[in-house]
N, C-alpha and C positions, 0 to 999 in steps of 0.2 A: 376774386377773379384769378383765380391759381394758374389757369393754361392760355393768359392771356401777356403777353412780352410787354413789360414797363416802354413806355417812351425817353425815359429819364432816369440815367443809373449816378446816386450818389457814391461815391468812394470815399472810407478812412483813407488815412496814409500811414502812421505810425503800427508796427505790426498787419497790415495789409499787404500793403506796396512799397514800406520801407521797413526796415529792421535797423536798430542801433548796435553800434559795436560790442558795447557791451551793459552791464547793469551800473547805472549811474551814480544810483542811489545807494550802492553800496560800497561805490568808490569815496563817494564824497563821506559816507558815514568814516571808513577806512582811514580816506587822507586827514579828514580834520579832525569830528569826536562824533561819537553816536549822536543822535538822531538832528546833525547838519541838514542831510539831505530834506529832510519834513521840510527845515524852514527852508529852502530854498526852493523848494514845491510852491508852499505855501505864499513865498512871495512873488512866486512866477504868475499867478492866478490874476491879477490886475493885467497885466500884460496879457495874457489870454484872452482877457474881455478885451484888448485893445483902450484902457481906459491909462496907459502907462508904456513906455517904451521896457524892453526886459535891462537895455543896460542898467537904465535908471532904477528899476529896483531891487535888480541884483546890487548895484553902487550903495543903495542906502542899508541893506540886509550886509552886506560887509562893513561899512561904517558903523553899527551898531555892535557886530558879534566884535572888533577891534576894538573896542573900548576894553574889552579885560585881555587885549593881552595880543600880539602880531598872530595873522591867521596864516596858512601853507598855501593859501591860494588868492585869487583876482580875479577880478571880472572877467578878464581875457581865458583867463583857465576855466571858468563857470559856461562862458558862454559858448567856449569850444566843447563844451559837454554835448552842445545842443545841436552840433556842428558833425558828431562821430554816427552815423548812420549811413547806411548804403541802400538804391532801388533794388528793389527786387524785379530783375528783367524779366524772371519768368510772370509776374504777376504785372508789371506792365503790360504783356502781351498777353494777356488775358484782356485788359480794358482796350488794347488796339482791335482785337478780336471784336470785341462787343461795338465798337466803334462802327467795326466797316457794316454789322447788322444794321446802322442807319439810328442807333439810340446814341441821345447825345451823353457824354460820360461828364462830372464833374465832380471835383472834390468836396467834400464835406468833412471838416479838418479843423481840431484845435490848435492853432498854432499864435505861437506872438510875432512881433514884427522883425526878428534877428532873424526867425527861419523862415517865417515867408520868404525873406529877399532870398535867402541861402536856397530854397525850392523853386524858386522860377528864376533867379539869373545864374546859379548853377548846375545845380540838376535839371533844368530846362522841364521844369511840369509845364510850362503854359502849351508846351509844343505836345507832351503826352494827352492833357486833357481837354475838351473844349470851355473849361470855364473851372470856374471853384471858390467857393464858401470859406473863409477863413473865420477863424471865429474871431480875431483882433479885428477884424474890419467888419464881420459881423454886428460885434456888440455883446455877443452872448456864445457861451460853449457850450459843448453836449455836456450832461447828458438834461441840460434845460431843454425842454420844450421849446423858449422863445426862439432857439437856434433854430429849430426844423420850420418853427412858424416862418421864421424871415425866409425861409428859402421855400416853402409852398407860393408864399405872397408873391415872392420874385419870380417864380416861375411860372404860375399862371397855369398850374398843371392840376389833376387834381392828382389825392394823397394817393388812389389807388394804382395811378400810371405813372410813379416813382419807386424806383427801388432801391435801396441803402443797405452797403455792406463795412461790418463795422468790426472787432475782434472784440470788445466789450458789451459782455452784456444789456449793461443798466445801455446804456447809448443804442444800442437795438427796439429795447422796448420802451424808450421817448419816442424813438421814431414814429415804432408800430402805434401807438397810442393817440396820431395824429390820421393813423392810418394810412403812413407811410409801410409800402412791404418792403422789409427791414428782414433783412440774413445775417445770422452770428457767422466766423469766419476764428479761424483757429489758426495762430501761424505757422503751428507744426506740421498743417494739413498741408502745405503749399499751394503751388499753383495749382494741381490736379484736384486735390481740395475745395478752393476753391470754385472752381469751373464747376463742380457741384453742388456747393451750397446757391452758386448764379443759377442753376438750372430752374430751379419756378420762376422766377422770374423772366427767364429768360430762355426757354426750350430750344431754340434754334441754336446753342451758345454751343451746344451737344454733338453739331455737326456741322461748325466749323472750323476750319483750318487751324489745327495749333500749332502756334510758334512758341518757341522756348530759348532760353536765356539765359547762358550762366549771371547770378549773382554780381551785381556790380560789389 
């Protein structure tokens, strides 16, 4: 249904609508020893499914790497890693834009339970979007399948009057795969960018009002 406007637009947030300060993973390779950064990926990933708080396994992945020897950092310094990122206003007003067309906008987002709280009682998403998908409260992260299942389920829509926009591939084509209409989004492209990869999805998006925003 290509020239036909989703009811239902999913949004990423990391690289979409927000950007981080800087590259994490090569700070933390930098500050402690090559490849820190893997495990602390790796041990974030319970915490993603929401089956673990992120303090708690960031605490036990530093308890462990301490055994041979004091580490450069702490929880407190791990978890403000997760804390350095800014909205991008011009691509919030791209989803205000798509808003006032009358589709309801919601996020569809891997996140654990430190940045959830950090994205709706600081950054105030719940006021930007009308709803959102976390994947700790989900149960499951992109680029599973079960993640888009739960939110078709919950929404009672069907795949082909949803649209999801994501910056990673593999996470586009889970979606599409449910037959969710799923747009790759590039962060370089910015907001003008994207306001074109939303266009099948969303033709009317083309000739309405844009508002713009420096960079929070």
């Amino acid at each position: 249904m290509p020239d036909v406007p989703v009811e239902v637009m999913l949004w990423d947030c990391d690289g979409v609508l927000q950007h981080g300060h800087f590259d994490w993973r090569e700070r933390l390779d930098r500050t402690v020893a090559p490849g820190f950064a893997r495990k602390v990926f790796e041990a974030e990933l319970p915490a993603l499914r929401g089956e673990r708080s992120l303090r708690a396994v960031l605490g036990e992945l530093l308890e462990q790497e301490n055994r041979s020897g004091r580490l450069p950092v702490t929880i407190e310094d791990l978890l403000g890693i997760w804390e350095q990122f800014d909205l991008d206003l011009d691509a919030i007003a791209v989803v205000d834009e798509v808003r006032r067309l009358g589709v309801r906008c919601l996020l569809a987002t891997n996140q654990q339970d430190h940045r959830v709280r950090l994205m709706r009682e600081v950054h105030g998403y719940d006021d930007i979007v009308d709803g959102a998908y976390w994947s700790s409260e989900v149960g499951a992260m992109k680029p599973d399948p079960a993640f888009f299942e739960h939110i078709l389920q919950d929404l009672g829509v069907a795949a082909d009057r949803v649209g999801f926009v994501d910056d990673l591939p593999a996470n586009v084509e889970s979606a599409r795969s449910l037959g969710i209409r799923a747009v790759h989004h590039r962060p370089t492209d910015g907001a003008a960018g994207l306001r074109r990869a939303l266009h099948p999805l969303l033709p009317a998006l083309a000739d309405a009002p844009h508002r713009t925003g420096p960079r929070a």
